[in-house]
C-alpha positions as CSV (number, residue, x, y, z in Angstrom):
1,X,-306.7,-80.1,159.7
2,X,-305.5,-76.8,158.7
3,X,-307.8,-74.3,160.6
4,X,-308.2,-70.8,159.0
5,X,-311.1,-68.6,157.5
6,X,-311.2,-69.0,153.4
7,X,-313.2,-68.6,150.5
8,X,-313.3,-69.7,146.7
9,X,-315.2,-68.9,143.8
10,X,-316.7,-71.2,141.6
11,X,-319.0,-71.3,138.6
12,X,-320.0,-67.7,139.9
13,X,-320.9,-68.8,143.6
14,X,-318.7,-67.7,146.5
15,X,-318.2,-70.6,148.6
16,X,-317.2,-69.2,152.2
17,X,-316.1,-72.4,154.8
18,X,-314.3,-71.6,158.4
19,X,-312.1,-74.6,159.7
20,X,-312.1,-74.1,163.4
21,X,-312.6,-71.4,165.8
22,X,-314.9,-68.4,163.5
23,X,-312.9,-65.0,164.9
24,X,-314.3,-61.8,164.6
25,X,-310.9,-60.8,162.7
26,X,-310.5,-63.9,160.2
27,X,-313.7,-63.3,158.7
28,X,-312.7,-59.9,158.1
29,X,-309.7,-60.3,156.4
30,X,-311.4,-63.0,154.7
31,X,-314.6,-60.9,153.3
32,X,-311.5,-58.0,152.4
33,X,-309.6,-60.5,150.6
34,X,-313.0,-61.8,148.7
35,X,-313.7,-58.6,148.0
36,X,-310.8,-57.6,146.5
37,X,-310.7,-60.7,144.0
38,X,-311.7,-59.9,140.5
39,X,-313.7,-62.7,139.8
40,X,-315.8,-61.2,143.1
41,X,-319.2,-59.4,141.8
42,X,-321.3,-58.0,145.0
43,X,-324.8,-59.5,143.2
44,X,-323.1,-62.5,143.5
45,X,-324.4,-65.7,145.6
46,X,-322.4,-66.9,148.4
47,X,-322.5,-70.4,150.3
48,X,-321.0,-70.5,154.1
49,X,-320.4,-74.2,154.9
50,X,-319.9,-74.2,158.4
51,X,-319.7,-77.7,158.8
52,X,-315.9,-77.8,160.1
53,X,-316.6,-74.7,161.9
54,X,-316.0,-75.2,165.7
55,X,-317.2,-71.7,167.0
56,X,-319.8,-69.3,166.2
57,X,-319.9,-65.5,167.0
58,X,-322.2,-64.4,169.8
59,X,-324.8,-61.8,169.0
60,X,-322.1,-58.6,169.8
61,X,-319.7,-59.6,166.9
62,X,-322.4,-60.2,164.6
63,X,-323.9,-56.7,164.5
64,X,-320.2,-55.7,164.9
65,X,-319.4,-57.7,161.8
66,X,-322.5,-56.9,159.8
67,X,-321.5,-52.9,160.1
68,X,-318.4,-53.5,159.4
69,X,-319.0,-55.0,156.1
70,X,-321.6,-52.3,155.8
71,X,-318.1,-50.1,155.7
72,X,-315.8,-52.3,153.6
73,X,-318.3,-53.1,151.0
74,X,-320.5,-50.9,148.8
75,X,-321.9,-53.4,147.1
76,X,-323.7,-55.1,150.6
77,X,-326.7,-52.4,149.1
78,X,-327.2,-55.3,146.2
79,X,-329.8,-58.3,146.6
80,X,-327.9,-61.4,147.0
81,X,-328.5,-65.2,147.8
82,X,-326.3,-66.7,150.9
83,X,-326.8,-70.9,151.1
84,X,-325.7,-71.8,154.5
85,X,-324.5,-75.9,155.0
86,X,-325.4,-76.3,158.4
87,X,-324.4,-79.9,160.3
88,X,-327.2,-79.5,163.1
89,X,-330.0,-77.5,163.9
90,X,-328.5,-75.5,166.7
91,X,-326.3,-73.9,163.8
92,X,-329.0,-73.3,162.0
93,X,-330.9,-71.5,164.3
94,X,-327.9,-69.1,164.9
95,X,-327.9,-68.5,160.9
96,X,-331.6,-67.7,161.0
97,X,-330.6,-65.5,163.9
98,X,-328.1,-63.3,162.2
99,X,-330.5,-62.8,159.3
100,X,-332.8,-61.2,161.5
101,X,-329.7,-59.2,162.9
102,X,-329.1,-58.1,159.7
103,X,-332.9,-56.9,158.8
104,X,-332.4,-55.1,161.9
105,X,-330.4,-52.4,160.4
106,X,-331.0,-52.6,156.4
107,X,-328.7,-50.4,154.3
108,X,-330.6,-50.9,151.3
109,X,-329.7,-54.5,150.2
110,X,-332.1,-57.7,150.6
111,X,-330.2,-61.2,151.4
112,X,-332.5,-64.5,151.1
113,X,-330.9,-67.2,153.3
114,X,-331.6,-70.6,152.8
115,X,-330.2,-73.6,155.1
116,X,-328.9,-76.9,154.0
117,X,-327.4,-79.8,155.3
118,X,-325.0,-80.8,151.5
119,X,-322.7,-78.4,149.9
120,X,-324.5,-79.6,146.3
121,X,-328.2,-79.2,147.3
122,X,-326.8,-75.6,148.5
123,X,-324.9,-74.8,145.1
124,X,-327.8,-76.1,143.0
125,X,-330.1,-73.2,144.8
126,X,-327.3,-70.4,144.8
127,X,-327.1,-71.6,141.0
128,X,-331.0,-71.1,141.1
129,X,-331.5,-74.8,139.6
130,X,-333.8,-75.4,142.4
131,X,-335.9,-74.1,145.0
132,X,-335.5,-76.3,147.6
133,X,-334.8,-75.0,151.2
């Protein structure tokens, strides 16, 4: 299994997955590159399927990485969607957790953050063909 932080965009949804160990520095080269792509629009909804993510960040490199996308990315101020594909619980407590680190320190934007446990029921909301949670 290759390991490695990556994205792709489909049908309008960034789909965000990390193979391995999350590090504080893959997921910023790999929100950089994202950003960068032209098919990238910062309104638009993003999935993270962590479920062939070994690691997580602890709570200092997740305020560290929300203000440094704060920096990199104007277009954090827009309202977006983020579907998270969670395998367990424990992960999605941590997601729930960096949602309230983000509220924390709002720069303007809004992010609704829904958890799910299949890529499709998470691309069907991010789509807004559903409202399931």
């Amino acid at each position: 299994m290759a390991q490695g932080h990556k994205y792709r965009i489909e049908r309008g949804v960034a789909i965000i997955e990390v193979v391995g160990e999350q590090t504080f520095d893959g997921m910023i080269e790999m929100s950089k590159r994202l950003y960068a792509d032209p098919s990238f629009r910062g309104d638009m909804p993003r999935i993270y399927d962590t479920r062939r993510q070994t690691s997580f960040f602890g709570l200092d490199d997740m305020i560290r990485f929300r203000d440094e996308l704060s920096r990199i990315n104007p277009a954090r101020k827009l309202r977006r969607r983020l579907g998270v594909v969670a395998k367990d619980v424990m992960v999605e407590k941590l997601i729930k957790l960096y949602h309230e680190v983000y509220n924390l320190k709002s720069d303007g934007g809004s992010i609704e953050i829904r958890v799910f446990t299949t890529l499709e029921d998470a691309e069907a909301w991010a789509r807004g063909k559903t409202s399931a949670s």
